[in-house]
Structure formats: structure tokens, C-alpha cells
N, C-alpha and C positions, 0 to 999 in steps of 0.2 A: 597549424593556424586555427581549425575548429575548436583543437582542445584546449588552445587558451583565451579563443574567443568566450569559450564555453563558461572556463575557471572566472573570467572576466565580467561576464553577466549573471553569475550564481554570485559575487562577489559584490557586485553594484546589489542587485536586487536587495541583499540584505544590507549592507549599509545606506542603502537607502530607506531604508526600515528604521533603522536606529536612529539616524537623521531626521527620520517627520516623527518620532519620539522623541525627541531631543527638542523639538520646535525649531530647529534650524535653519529647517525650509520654511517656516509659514513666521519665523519672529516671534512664534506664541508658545510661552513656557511656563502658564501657570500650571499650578497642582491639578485642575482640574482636566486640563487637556492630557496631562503626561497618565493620572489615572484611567484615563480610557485605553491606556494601553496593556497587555496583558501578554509576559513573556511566557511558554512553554516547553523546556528543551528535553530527551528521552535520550538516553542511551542505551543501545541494544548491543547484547553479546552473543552470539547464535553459533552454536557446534551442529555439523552436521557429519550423519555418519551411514557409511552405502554398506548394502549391503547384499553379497552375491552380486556386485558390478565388476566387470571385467576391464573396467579402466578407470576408475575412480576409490579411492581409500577413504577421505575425511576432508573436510572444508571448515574452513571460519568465516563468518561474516559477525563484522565491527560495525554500525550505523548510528550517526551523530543525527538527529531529528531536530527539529525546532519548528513551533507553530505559535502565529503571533497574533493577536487580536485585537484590531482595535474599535472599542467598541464594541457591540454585538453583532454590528452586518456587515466586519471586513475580517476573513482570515487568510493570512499569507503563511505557507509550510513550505518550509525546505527538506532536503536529507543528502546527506553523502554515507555513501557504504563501499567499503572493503571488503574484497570475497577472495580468499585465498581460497583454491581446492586442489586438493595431494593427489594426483595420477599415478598409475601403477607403473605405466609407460613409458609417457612423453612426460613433459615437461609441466610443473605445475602450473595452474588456471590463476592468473592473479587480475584482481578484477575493479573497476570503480564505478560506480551507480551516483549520478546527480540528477536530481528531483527537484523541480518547483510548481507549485499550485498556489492557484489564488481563489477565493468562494467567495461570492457574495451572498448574505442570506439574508434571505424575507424582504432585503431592502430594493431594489430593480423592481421586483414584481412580489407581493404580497403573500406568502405563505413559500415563495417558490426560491430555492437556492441554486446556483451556478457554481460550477469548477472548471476552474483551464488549466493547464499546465503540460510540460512535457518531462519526460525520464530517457536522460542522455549513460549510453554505456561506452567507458575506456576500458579497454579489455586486450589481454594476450592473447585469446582466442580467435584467431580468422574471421571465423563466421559473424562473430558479434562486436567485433572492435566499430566504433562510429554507428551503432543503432542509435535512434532515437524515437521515439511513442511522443504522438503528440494523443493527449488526452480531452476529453470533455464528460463533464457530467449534469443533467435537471434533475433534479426533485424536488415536487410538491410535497408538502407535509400538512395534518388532518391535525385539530383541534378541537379538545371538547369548546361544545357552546356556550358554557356557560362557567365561572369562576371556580377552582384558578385556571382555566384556561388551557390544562395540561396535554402533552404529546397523546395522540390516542396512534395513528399510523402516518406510514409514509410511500410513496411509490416514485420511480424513476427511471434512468434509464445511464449506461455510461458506454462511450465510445472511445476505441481504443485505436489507433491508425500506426502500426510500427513500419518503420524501413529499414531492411538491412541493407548495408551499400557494397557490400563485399562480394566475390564470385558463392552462389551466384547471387544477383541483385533479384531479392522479392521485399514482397509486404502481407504484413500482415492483419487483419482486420477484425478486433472483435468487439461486439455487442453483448452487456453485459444489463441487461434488467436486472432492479432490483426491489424488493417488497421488506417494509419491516412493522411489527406493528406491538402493541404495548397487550400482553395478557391478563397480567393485573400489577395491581401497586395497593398496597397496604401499607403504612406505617408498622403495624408492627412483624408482618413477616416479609416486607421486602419488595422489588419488583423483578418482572419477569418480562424479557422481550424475545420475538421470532422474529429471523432474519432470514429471508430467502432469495438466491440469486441465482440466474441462471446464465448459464457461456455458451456464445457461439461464435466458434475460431475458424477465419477464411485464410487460405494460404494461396498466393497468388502464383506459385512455381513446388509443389509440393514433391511433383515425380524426380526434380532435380535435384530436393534433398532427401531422396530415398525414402518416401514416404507413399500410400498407396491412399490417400486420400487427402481432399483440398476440405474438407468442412470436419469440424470436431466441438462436439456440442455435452456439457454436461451440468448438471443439478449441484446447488450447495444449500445447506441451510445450517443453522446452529441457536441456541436459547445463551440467550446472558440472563445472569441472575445478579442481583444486587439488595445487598441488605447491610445495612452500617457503614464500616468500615472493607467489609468485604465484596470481592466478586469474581463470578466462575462464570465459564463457559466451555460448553462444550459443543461440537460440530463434526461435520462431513460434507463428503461429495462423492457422486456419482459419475460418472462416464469415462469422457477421454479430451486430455488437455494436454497444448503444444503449444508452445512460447506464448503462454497463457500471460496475461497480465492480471496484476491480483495487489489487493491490500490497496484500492482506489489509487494505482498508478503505481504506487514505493516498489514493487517488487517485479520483476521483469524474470520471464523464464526462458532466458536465450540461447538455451542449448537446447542439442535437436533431440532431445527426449520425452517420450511418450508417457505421460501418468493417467493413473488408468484409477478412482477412484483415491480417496485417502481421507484420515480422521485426526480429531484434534481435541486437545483439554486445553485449559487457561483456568491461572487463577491469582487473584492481585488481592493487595492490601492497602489501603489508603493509611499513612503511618499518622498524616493528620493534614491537613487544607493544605499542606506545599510539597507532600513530597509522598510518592506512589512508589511500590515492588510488584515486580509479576512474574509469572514464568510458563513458559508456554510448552507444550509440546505437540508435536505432529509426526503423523505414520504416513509415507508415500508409496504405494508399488510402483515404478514404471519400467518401461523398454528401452534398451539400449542397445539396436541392431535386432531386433525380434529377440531378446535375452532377458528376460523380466530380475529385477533389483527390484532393493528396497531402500528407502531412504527415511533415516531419524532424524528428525530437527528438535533440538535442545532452545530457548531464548530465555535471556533474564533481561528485564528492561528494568531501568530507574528511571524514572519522571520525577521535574520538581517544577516550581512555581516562583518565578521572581518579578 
């Protein structure tokens, strides 16, 4: 009954979407209401590959994205993902991730943006089949004073509230600040942004899932660059993270393993105003029973614009 309550209200939300695009709801269907709206959809294809795990071989994750805007102070994001991962042992991980947020920006309170939303998991695995994260996030963002007006930084904060409902029944609770701010911008060699976040994960039954501590706290930062048509970034993170939530709610870490720092590149192409290429890579070490692995993540995304 949850799961297709669930399919039911990921399914309404967005045709209701389409609907007050349409003017359906409001009767109103000129040109200039339907242009206030702005379609974004991303397709992600993600190879993952373990390595030195003693129960895990290789994973895919498939993610359909869409982020819809209407206007400048309404965005509505969905996602649904597929995660197949190949065990050495038991039975393959076959997995479903539904996401929805809504942000209001600058319009509620003036410079200051909101995000709600929650990230529901169907999953083969015990421990995480029926999770749900209900999500929130503020931030305020800084402007220069004077014309054009442009981003100078921004500060906030995100709160992350997971429940697993399975034996055993815990939760999980993390607080994720976050800082980003503009280094320079030139026209002709580009712009450059610092982004820094920090995690601190509470676990409300930790001894019961074989764990030797209830708090786990770690550093992330990374620079985007942007010049033209192009843009890189690269990143890390320090410490130690468990069923971390990450990528402002999309990605949910629900298995009970320990990561213990990791590093990352990106690099995209704008091919021209409707359609984007990227490809990502990231290095993870973590623990599996006190047994440290390693994990590669491959992603290619396509974005376009209708």
C-alpha cells in the first residue's frame, strides 16, 4: 500500500505540473504564462566498481531527473533511480530511489531560499526497503551592491531526518552546513567558485547495527570552474560517513558502510543553450565489517532544455 501510495503521489505531483503549464488549472493559456515555465530533464548512467569487497562485485545506477521552473522563485525536482549491485554471495541488491523537492527562491523572504522534500527507498535489501529522509534546506545568498547585481556568496544550512522501519527500527539524523562563495569572474578567463560543506551524522541505535559509535562527522569542499562552453570541477572529503545523505537529498547511503574520506573530478560541455554532456568520476575507501574496500564511480549525464 505505501509503495503505491508513493508511485501515486510522485505521479500526481508531476502531472500536476504539466497541468498548471498547460493553464488547465487556472483557464490561462497565453504565450506568456506557458513562457514562464522552463522544462529540465538529465539522464544519468553510473558504473560502479568495488574493490577488495568481500561481498560486492559491480553496481549500476540508471536516474531519470527533471527540474521544472516556473518563473524564477518556483522550482519543483523529481528523480527516480535504479541501482542494481552484483554480490559475490547472496543475491543481487536491486534498488528504487524516488525524490521530490520543491524551493522557493528569494520570493517568501528576500535574498533567502527554501527546500522541502523527501527521498523514498524500494529496495531488496532488509535493512533499507521503506526508508524514507524527509529533507529541509535555508540559505541566504550575498549580492554585490551595486549593478549588475552579481552572486558574491552564500551560507545555509540542510537537515536531513532518515527512518528505517525495518528490524532494527532506528533513525538517522544529519546536519549538513553549507558555505559557497564566488573567487573571481572575468570575461575573459572565466569564473571560479569554493564550495564547502560539513556532515554531522547521529544514529539513534548504532550498537545494534554493529557499529561502535552513534556520531560521525566529516569536511567536504571542491572549486568549479567555468569558462565558455566549458566546466571542471574538482573535490574531496575528509573524515567518516554512514548513511550519509549527499547531492541535497538525490542520493541516499543505505547500506551499513563506513567511508572514510574520498575524491572527485567532473567535467561538462555545454554543446549550446539546450543540451549539456558531463562525466564524473569519484574514488571512495570504506569498511565492510572492519575490512576496508574501495569503490570507483564512473557517471555520464545528458541534460537538455525544452
Amino acid at each position: 500500500m505505501k509503495k503505491i501510495f508513493l508511485i501515486l503521489s510522485f505521479f500526481l505531483f508531476f502531472s500536476g505540473i504539466y497541468q498548471i503549464a498547460l493553464g488547465k488549472e487556472t483557464g490561462y493559456q497565453s504565450k506568456k504564462f506557458l513562457s514562464d515555465w522552463g522544462f529540465y530533464p538529465t539522464v544519468y548512467q553510473t558504473f560502479i566498481n568495488y574493490k577488495n569487497s568481500p561481498y560486492k562485485s559491480w553496481g549500476l545506477v540508471t536516474t531519470g531527473y527533471l527540474s521544472v521552473w516556473k518563473g524564477y522563485y518556483n522550482n519543483f525536482q523529481g528523480a527516480i533511480s535504479y541501482t542494481y549491485i552484483e554480490q559475490k554471495q547472496d543475491k543481487a541488491i536491486k534498488q528504487l530511489d524516488y525524490t521530490i523537492l520543491y524551493s522557493n527562491v528569494y520570493q517568501l523572504v528576500k535574498k533567502w531560499s527554501f527546500t522541502g522534500g523527501f527521498h523514498y527507498i524500494d529496495s531488496t535489501d532488509a535493512l533499507s526497503d521503506g526508508a524514507i529522509t524527509i529533507l529541509g534546506d535555508i540559505t541566504r545568498s550575498f549580492f554585490q551592491k551595486k549593478y549588475p547585481y552579481a552572486f558574491r556568496w552564500s551560507i545555509g544550512g540542510s537537515l536531513y531526518v532518515s527512518y528505517y522501519p525495518n528490524n532494527p527500527k532506528f533513525t538517522v539524523l544529519q546536519l549538513t552546513p553549507h558555505f559557497t562563495t564566488k573567487l573571481f569572474y572575468n570575461a575573459k578567463f572565466g569564473a571560479l567558485y569554493l564550495d564547502l560543506l560539513e556532515y554531522s551524522i547521529f544514529l539513534s541505535k548504532s550498537e545494534e547495527l554493529g557499529l561502535n559509535k552513534k556520531g560521525y562527522y566529516s569536511v567536504e569542499g571542491d572549486l568549479r570552474y567555468y569558462k565558455g562552453k566549458i566546466y571542471l570541477k574538482i573535490g574531496g572529503w575528509i573524515g567518516e560517513q554512514i548513511f550519509a545523505v549527499k547531492n541535497g537529498g538525490f542520493v541516499v547511503y543505505n547500506l551499513t558502510e563506513k567511508y572514510e574520506n574520498g575524491a572527485l573530478v567532473e567535467a561538462g560541455y555545454f554543446i549550446n543553450k539546450k543540451y549539456y554532456l558531463s562525466i564524473n568520476y569519484s574514488w571512495n575507501p570504506y569498511y565492510e565489517e572492519n575490512k576496508k574496500a574501495y569503490q570507483d564511480i564512473l557517471t555520464l549525464a545528458f541534460s537538455f532544455k525544452f
